[in-house]
C-alpha positions as a printed NumPy array, in Angstrom:
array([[-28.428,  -2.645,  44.322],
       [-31.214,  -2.82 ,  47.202],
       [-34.069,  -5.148,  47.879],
       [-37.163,  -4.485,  47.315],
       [-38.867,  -7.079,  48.174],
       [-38.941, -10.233,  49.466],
       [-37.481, -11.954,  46.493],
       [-36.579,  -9.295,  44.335],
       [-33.511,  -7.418,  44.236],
       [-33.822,  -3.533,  41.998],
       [-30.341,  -2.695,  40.345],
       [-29.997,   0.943,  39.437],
       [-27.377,   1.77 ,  37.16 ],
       [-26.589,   5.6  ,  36.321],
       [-26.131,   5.275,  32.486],
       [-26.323,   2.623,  29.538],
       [-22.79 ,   2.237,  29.252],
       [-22.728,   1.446,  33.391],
       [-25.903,  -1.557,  32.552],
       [-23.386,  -2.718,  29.382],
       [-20.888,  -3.831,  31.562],
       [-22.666,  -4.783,  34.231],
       [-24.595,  -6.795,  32.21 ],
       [-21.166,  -8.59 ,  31.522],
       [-20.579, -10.055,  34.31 ],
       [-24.34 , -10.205,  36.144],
       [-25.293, -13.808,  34.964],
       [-22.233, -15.193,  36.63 ],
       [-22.647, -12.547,  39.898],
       [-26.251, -13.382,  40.63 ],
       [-26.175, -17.035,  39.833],
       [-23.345, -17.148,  42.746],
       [-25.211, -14.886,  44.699],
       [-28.323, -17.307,  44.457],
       [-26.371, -20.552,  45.889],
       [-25.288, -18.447,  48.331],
       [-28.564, -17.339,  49.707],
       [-29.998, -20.656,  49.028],
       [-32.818, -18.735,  47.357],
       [-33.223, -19.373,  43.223],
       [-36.581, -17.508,  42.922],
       [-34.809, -14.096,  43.506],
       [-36.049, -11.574,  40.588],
       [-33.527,  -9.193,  39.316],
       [-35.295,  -5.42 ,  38.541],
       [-33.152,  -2.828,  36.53 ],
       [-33.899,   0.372,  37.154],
       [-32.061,   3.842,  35.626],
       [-31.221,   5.776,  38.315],
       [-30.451,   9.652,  36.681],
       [-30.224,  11.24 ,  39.911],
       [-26.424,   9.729,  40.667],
       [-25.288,  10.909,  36.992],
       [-21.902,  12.865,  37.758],
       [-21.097,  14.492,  34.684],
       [-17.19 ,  15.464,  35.568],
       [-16.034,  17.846,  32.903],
       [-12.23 ,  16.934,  31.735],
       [-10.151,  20.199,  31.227],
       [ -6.672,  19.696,  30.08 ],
       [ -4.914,  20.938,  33.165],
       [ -7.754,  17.642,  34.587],
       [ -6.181,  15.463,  32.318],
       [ -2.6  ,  16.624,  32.721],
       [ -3.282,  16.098,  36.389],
       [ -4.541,  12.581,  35.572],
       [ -1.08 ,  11.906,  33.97 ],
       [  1.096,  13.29 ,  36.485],
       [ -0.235,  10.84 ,  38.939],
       [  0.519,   8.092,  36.476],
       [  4.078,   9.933,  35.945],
       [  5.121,  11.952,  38.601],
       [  8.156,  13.478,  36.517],
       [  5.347,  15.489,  34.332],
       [  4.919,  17.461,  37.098],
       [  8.97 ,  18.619,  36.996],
       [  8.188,  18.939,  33.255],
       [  5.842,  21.508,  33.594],
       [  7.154,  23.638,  36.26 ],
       [ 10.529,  24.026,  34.396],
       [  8.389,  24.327,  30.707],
       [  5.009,  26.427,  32.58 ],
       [  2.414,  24.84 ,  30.207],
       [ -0.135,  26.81 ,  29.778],
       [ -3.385,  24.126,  29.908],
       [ -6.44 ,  27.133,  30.338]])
């Protein structure tokens, strides 16, 4: 979120599913955000922004990783069992 101009305000959002739930909770953030500027002709712009677009591939040994930071006893799990998750 950056301003563009003067009373406008440009919102880029890497995906649909990022504008979904930011479009959630927006009405309530902006209309805050505009009594506490003082300003109510502010103009919200959305713009898709598919340069920031990480694309993380999840592995199993990424998702077994995942769940031994929820549950650090996995990780005694699988050094006394040696999963193989290749």
């Amino acid at each position: 979120m950056f301003k563009s101009a003067e009373n406008q305000i440009t919102v880029s959002y890497p995906s649909d599913s990022a504008k979904v739930e930011f479009d959630k909770i927006s009405g309530e953030f902006f209309n805050h955000f505009k009594r506490k500027v003082h300003n109510y002709s502010i103009e919200i712009e959305y713009k898709r922004d598919f340069e920031n677009l990480k694309v993380e591939v999840m592995t199993k040994r990424k998702i077994f990783e995942k769940f031994i930071e929820k549950n650090p006893l996995l990780k005694d799990l699988d050094d006394l069992m040696r999963f193989d998750l290749t």
